[in-house]
DSSP file (Angstrom, degrees, kcal/mol; ACC not computed):
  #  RESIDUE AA STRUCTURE BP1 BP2  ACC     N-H-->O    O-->H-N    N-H-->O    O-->H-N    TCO  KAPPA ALPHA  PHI   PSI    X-CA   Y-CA   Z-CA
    1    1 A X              0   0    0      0, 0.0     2,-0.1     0, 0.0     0, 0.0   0.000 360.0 360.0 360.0 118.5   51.5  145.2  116.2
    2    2 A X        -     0   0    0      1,-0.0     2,-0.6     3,-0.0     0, 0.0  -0.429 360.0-127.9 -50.9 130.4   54.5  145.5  114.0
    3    3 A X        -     0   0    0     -2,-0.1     2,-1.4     1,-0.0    -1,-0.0  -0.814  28.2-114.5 -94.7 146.8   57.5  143.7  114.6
    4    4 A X        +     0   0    0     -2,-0.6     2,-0.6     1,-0.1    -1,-0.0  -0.558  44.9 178.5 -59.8  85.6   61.0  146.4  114.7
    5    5 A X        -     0   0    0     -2,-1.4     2,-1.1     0, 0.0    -1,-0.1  -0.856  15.1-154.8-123.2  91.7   62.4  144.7  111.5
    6    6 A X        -     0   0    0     -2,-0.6     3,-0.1     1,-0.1    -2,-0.0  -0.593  19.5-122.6 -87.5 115.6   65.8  146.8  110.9
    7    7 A X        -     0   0    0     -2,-1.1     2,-0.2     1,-0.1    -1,-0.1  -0.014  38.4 -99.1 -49.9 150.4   66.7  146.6  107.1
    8    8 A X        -     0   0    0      1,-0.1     2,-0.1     2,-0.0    -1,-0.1  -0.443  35.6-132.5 -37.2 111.8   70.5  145.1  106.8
    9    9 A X     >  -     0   0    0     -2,-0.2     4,-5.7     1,-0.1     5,-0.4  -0.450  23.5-102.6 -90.9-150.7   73.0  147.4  106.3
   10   10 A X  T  4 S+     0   0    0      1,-0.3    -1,-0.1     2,-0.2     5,-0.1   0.720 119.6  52.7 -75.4 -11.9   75.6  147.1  103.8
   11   11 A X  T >> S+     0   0    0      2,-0.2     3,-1.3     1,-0.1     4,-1.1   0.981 106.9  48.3 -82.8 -31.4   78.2  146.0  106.3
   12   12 A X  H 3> S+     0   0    0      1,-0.3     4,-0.8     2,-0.2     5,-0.2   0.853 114.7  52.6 -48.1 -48.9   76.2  143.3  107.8
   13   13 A X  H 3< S+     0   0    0     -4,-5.7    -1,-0.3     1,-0.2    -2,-0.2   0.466 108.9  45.7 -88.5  12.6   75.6  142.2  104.0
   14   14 A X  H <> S+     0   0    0     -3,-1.3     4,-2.5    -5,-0.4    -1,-0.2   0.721 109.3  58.5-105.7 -20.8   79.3  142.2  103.0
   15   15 A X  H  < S+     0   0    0     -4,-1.1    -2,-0.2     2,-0.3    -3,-0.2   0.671 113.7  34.3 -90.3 -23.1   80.3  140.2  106.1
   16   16 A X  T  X S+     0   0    0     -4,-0.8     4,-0.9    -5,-0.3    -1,-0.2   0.651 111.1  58.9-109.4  -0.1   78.2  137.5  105.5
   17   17 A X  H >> S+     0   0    0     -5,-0.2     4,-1.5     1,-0.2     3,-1.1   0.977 113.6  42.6 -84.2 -29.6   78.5  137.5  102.0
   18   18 A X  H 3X S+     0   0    0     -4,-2.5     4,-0.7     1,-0.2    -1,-0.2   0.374 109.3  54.6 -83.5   4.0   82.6  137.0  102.6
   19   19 A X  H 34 S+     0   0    0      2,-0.1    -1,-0.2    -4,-0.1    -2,-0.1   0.588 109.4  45.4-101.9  -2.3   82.3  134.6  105.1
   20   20 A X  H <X S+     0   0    0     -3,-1.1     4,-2.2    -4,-0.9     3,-0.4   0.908 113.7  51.1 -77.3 -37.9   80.1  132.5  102.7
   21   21 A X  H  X S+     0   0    0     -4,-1.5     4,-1.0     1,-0.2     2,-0.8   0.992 114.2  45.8 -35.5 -94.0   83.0  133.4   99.9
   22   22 A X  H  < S+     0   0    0     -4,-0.7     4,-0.3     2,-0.2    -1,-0.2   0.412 112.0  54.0 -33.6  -3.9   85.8  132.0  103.0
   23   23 A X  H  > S+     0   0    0     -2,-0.8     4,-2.1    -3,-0.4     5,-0.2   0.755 110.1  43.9-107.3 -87.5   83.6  128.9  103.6
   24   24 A X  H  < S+     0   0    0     -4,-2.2    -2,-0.2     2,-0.2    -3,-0.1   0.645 110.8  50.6 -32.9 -50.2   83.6  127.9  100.1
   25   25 A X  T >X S+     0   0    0     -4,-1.0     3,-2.1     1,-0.2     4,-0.8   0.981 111.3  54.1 -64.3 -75.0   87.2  128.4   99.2
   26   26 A X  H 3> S+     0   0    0      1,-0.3     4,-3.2    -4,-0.3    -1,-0.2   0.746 108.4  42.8 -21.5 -40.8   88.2  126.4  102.2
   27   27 A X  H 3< S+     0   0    0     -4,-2.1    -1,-0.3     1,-0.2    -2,-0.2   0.155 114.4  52.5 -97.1  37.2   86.3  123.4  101.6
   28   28 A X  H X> S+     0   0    0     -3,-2.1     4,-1.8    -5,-0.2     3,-0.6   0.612 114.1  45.4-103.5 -70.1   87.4  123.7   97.9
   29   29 A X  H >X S+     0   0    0     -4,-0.8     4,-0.9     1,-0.3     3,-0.8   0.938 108.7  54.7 -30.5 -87.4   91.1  123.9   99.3
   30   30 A X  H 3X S+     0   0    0     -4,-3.2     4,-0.6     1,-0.2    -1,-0.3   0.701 113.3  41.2 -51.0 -25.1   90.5  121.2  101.5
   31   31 A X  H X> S+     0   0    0     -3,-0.6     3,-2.4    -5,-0.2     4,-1.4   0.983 112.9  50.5 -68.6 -47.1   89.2  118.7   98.3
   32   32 A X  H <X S+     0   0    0     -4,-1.8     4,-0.5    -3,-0.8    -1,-0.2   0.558 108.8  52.5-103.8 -11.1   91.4  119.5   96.2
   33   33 A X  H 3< S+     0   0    0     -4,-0.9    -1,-0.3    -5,-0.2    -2,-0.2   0.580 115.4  43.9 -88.6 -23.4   94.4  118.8   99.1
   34   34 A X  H XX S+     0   0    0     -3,-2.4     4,-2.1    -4,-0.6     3,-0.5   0.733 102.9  61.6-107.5  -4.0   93.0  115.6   99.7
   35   35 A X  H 3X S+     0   0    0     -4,-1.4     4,-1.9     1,-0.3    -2,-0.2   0.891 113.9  43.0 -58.9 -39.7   92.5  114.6   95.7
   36   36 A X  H 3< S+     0   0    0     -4,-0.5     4,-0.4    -5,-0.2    -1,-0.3   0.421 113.3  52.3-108.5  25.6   96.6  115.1   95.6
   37   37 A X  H <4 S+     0   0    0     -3,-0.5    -1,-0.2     2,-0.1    -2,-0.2   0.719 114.5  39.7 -61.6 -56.5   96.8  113.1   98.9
   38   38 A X  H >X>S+     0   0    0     -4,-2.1     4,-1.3     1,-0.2     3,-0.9   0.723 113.8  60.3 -88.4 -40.0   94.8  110.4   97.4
   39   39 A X  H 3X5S+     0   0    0     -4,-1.9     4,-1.6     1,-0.3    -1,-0.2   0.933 106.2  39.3 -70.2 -56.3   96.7  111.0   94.5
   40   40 A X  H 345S+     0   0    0     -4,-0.4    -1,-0.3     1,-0.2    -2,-0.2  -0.129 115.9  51.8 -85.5  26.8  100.2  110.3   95.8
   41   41 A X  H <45S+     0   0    0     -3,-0.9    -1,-0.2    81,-0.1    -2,-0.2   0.346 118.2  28.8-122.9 -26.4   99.3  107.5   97.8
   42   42 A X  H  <5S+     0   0    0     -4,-1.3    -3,-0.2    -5,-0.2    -2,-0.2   0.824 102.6 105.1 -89.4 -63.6   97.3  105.1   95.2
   43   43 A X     << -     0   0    0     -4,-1.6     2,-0.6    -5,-0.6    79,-0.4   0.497  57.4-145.8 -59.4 149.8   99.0  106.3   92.4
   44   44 A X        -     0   0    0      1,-0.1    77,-0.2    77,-0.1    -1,-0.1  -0.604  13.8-173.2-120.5 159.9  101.6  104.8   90.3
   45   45 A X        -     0   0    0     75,-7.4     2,-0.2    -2,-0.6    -1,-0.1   0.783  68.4  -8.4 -92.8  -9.9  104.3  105.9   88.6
   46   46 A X  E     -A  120   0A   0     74,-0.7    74,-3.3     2,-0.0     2,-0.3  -0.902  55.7-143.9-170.9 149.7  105.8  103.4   86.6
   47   47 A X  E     +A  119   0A   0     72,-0.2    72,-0.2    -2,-0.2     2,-0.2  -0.990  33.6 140.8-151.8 128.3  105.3   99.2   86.2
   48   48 A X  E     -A  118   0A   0     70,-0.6    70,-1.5    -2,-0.3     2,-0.4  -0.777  42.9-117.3-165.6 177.9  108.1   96.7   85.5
   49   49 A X        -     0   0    0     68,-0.3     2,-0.3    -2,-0.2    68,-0.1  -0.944  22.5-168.3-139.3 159.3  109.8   93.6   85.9
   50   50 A X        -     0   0    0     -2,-0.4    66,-3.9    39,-0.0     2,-0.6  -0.997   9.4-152.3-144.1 144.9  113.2   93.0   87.3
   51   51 A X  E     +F  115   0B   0     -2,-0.3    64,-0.2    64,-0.2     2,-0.2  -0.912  37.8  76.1-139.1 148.2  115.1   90.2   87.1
   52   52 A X  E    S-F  114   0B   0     62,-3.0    62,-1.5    -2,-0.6     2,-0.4  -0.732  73.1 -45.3-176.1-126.8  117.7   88.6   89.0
   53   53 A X  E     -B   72   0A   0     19,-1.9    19,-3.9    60,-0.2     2,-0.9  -0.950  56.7-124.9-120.4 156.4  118.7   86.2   92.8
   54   54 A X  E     -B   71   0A   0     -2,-0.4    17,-0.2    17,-0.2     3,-0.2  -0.895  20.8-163.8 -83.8 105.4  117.0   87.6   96.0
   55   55 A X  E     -     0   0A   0     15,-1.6     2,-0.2    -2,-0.9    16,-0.2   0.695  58.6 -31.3 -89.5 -12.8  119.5   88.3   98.4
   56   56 A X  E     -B   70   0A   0     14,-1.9    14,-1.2    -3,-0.1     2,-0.4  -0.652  40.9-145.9 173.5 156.9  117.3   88.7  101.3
   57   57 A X  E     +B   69   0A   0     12,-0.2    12,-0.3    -2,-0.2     2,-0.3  -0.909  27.0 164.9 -88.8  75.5  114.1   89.6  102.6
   58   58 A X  E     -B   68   0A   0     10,-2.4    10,-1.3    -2,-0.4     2,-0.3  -0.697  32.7-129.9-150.4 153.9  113.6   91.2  106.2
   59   59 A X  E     +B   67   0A   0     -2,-0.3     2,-0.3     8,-0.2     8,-0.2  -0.907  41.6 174.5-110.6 143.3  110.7   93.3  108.3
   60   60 A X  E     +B   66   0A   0      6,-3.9     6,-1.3    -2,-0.3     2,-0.1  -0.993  16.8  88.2-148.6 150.3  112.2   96.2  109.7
   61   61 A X        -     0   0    0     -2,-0.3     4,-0.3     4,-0.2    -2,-0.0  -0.320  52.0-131.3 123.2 142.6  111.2   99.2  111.6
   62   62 A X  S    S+     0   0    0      2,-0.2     3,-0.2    -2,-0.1    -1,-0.1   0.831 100.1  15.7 -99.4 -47.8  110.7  100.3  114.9
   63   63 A X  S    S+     0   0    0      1,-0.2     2,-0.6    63,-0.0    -2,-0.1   0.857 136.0  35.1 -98.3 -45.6  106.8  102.1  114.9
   64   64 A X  S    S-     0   0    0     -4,-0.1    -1,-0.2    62,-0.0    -2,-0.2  -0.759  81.2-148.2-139.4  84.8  105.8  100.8  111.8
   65   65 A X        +     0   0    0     -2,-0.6     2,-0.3    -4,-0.3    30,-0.2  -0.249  28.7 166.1 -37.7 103.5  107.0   97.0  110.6
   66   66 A X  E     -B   60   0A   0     -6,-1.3    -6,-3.9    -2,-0.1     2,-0.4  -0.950  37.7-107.5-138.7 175.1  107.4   96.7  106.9
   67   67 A X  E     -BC  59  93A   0     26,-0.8    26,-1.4    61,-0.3     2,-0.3  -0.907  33.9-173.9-112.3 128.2  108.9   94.2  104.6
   68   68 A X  E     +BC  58  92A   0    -10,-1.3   -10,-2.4    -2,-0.4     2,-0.3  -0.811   8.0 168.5 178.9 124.2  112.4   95.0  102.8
   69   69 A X  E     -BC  57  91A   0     22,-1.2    22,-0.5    -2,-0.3     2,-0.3  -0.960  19.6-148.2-154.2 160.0  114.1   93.1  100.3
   70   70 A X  E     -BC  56  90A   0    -14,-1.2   -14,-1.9    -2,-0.3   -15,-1.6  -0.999   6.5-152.4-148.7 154.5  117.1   93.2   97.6
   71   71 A X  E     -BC  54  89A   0     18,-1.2    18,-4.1    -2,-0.3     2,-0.4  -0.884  14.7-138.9-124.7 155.9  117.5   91.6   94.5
   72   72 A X  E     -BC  53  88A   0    -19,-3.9   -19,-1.9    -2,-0.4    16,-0.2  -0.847  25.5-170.3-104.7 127.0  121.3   90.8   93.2
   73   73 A X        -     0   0    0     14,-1.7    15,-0.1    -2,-0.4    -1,-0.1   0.770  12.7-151.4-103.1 -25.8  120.7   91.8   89.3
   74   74 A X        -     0   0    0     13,-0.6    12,-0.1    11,-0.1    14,-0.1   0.917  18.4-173.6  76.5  35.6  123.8   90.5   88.0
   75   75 A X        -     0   0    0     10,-0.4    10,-0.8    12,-0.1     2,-0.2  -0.235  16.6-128.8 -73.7-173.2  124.5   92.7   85.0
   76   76 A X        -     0   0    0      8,-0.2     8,-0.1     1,-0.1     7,-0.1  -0.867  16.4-120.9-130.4 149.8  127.3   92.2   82.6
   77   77 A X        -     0   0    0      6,-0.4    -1,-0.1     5,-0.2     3,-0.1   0.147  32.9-104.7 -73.3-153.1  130.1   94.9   81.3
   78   78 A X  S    S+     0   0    0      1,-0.1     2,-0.8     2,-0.0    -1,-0.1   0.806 103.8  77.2 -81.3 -45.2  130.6   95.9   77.4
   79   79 A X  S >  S-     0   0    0      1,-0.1     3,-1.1     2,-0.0     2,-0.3  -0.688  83.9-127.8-105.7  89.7  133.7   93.7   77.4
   80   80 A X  T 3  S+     0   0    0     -2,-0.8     3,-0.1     1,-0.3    -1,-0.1  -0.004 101.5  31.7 -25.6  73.6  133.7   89.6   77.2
   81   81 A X  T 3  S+     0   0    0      1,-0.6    -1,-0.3    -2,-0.3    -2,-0.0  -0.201  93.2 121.9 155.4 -11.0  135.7   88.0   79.9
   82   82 A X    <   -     0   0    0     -3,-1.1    -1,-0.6     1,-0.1    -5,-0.2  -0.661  64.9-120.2 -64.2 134.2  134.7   91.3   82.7
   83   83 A X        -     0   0    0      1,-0.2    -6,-0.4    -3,-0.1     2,-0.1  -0.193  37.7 -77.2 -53.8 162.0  133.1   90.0   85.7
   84   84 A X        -     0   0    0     -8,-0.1     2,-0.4     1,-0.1    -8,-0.2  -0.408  37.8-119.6 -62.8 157.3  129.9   91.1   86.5
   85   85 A X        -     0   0    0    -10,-0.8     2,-0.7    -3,-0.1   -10,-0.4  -0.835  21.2-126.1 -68.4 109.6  128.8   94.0   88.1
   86   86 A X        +     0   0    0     -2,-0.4     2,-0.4   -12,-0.1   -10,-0.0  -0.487  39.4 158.3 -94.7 134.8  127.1   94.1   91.1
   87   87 A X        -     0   0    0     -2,-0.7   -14,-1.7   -12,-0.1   -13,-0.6  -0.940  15.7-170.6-116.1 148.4  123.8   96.0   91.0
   88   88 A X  E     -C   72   0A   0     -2,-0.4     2,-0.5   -16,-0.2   -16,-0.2  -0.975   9.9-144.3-137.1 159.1  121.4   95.3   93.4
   89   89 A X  E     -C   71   0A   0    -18,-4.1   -18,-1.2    -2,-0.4     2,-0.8  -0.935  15.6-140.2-125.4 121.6  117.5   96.7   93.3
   90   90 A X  E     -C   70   0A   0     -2,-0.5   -20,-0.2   -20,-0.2    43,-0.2  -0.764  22.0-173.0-121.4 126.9  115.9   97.5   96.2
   91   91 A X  E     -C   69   0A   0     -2,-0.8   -22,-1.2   -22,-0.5     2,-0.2   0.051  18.5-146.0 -95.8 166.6  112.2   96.7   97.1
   92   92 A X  E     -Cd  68 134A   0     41,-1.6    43,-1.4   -24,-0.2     2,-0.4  -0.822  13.4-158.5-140.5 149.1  109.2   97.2   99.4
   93   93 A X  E     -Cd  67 135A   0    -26,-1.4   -26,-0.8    35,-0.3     2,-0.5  -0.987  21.5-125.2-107.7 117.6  106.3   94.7  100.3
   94   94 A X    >   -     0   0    0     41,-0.6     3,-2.6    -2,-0.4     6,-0.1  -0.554  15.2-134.8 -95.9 129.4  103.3   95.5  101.5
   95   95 A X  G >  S+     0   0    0     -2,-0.5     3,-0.9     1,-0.3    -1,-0.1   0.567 108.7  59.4 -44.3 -19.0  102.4   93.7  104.9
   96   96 A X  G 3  S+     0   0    0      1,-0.2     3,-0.3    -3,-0.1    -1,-0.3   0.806  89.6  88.4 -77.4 -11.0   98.9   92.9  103.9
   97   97 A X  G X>  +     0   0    0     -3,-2.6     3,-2.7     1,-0.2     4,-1.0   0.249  47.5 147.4 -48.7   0.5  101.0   90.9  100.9
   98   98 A X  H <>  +     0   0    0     -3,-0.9     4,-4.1     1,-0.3    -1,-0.2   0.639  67.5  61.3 -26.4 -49.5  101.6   87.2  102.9
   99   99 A X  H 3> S+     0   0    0     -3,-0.3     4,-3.2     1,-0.2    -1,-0.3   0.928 112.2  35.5 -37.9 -50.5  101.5   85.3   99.9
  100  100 A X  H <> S+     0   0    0     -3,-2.7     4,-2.5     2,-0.2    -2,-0.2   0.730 108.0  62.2 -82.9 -12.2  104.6   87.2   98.4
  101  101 A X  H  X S+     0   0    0     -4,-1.0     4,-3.0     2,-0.2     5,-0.2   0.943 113.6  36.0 -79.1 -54.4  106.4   87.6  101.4
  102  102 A X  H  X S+     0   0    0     -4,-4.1     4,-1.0     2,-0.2     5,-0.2   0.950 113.5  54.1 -29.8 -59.7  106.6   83.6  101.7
  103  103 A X  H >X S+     0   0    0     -4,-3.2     3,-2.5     1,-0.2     4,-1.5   0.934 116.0  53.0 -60.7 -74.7  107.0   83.2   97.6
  104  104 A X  H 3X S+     0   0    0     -4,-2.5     4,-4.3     1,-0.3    -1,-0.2   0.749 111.6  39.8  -8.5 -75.6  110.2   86.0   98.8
  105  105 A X  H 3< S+     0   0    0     -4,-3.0     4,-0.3     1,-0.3    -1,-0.3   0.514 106.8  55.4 -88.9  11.3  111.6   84.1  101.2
  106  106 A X  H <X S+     0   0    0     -3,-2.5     4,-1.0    -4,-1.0    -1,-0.3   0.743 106.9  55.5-101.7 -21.4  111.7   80.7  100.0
  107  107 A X  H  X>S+     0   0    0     -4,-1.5     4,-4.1     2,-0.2     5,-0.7   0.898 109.2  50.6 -64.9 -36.2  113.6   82.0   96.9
  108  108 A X  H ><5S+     0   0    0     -4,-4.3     3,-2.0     1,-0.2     4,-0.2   0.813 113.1  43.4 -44.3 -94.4  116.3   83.5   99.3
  109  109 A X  H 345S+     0   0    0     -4,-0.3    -1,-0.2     1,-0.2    -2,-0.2   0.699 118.7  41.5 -19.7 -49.6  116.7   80.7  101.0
  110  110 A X  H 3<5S-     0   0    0     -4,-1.0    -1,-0.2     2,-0.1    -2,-0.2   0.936  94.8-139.9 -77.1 -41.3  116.7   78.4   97.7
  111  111 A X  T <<5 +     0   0    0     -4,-4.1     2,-0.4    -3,-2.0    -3,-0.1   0.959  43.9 159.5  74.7  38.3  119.0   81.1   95.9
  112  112 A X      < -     0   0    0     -5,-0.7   -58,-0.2    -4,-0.2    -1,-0.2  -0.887  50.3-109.0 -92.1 130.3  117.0   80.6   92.5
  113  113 A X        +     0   0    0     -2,-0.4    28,-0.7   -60,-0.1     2,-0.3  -0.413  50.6 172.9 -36.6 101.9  116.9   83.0   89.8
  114  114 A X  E     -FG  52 140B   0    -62,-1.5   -62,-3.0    26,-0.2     2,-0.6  -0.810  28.9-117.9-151.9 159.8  113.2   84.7   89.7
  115  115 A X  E     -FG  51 139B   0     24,-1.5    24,-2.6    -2,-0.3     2,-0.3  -0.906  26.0-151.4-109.0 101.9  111.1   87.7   87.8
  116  116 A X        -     0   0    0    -66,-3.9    22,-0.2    -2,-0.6   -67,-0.1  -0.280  11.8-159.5-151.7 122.8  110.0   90.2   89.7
  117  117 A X        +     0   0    0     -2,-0.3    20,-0.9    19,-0.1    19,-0.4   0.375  26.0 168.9 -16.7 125.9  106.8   92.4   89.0
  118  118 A X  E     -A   48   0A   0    -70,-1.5   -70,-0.6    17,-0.2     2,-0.3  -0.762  28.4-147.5-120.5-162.0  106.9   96.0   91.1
  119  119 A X  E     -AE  47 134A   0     15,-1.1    15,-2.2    -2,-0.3     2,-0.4  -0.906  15.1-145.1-145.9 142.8  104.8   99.0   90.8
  120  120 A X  E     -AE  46 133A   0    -74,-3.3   -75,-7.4    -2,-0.3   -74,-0.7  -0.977  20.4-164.4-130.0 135.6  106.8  102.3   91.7
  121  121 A X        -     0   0    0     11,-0.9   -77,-0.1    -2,-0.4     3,-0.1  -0.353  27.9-112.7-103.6-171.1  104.2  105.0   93.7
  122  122 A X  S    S+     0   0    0    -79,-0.4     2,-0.2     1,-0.2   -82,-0.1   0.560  89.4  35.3 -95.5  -8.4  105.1  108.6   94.0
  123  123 A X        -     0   0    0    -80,-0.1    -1,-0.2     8,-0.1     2,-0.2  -0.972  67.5-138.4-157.6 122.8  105.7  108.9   97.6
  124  124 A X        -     0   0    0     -2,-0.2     2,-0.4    -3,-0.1     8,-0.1  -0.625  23.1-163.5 -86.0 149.1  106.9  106.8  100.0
  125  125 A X    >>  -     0   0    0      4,-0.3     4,-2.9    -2,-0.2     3,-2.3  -0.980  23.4-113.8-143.8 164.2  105.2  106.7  103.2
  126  126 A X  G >4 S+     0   0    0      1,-0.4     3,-0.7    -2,-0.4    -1,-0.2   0.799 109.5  40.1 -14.4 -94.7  106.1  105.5  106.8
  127  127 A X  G 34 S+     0   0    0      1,-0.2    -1,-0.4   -64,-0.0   -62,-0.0   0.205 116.7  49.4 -58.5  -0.9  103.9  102.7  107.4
  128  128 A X  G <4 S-     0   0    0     -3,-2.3   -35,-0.3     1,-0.3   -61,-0.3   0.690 109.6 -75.5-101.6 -13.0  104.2  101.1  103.8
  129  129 A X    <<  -     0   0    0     -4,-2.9    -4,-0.3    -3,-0.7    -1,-0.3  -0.793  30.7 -84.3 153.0 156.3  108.2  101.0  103.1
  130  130 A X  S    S+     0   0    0     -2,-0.2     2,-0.2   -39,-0.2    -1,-0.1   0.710  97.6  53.3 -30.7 -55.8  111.6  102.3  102.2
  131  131 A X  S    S-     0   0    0      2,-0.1    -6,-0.2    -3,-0.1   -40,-0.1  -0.590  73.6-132.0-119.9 142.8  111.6  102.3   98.8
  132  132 A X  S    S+     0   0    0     -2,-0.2   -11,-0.9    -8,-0.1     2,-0.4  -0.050  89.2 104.6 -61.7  13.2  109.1  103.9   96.1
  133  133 A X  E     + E   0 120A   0    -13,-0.2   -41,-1.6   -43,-0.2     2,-0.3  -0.796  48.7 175.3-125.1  64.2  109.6  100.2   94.7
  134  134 A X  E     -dE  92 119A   0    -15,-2.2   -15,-1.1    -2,-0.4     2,-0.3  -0.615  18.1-153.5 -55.8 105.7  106.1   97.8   95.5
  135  135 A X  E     -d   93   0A   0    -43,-1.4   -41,-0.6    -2,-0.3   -17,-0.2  -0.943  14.4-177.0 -97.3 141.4  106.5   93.7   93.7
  136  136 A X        +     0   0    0    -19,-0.4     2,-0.3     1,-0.3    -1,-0.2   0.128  63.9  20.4-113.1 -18.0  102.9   92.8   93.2
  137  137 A X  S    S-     0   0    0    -20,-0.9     2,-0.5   -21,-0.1    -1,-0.3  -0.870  71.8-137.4-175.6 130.6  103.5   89.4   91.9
  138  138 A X        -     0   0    0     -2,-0.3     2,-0.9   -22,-0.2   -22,-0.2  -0.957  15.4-160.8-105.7  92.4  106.9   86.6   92.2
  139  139 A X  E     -G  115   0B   0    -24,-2.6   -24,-1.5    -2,-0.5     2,-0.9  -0.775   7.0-154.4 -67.1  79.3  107.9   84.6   89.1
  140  140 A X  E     -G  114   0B   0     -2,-0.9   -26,-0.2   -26,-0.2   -27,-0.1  -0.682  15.5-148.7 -50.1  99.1  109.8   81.9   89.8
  141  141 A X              0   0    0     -2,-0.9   -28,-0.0   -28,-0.7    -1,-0.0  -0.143 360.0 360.0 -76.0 132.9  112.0   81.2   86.4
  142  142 A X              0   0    0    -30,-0.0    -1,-0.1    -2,-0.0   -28,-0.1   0.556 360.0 360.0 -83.0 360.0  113.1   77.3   85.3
């Protein structure tokens, strides 16, 4: 007994060869959408030091609590005897940071001069901060 084995036709075999075609570009699409995901959330763009007084430090945010700071940079004009200029730079922490959020806020308070390291990423996002502006690391100055 034979089994009734009806060759393919040619639409059968274009429809699954273009829905294997449509499978692949999707999941291609989808890597390559989360490679510049991944990209603009780890990466950075730029690494620096800034230096100046910390004029305060604060967690802010209603859904998503992050840490917010400004530094007084204190630049000077062209012209001897001009006051200073006020600049200020404004910064991000990120909460899992504790160490640096203290080393922060005991220089506010103290109102000492300090260096400090950021990393600047490429995208800001909710839940990490304000600013494109990370400090990784608090130099206290003599």
């Amino acid at each position: 007994m034979e089994a009734d084995i009806q060759p393919e036709s040619n639409g059968q075999r274009f429809k699954r060869k273009s829905m294997k075609i449509l499978r692949r570009v999707f999941f291609i699409g989808i890597a390559i959408a989360l490679a510049i995901v991944a990209f603009l959330y780890w990466g950075t763009y730029e690494h620096g030091v800034m230096a100046g007084k910390v004029l305060r430090v604060s967690e802010k945010g209603f859904v998503f609590k992050t840490f917010e700071g400004k530094l007084s940079l204190e630049s000077f004009g062209a012209l001897k005897g001009v006051s200073p200029v006020a600049e200020t730079f404004d910064f991000s922490v990120e909460t899992s940071e504790k160490e640096i959020i203290t080393s922060l806020e005991q220089v506010a308070l103290s109102g000492e001069r300090v260096n400090l390291h950021f990393k600047k990423r490429f995208m800001t996002f909710p839940w990490r901060g304000d600013t494109k502006y990370f400090i990784t690391r608090v130099e206290r100055t003599e």
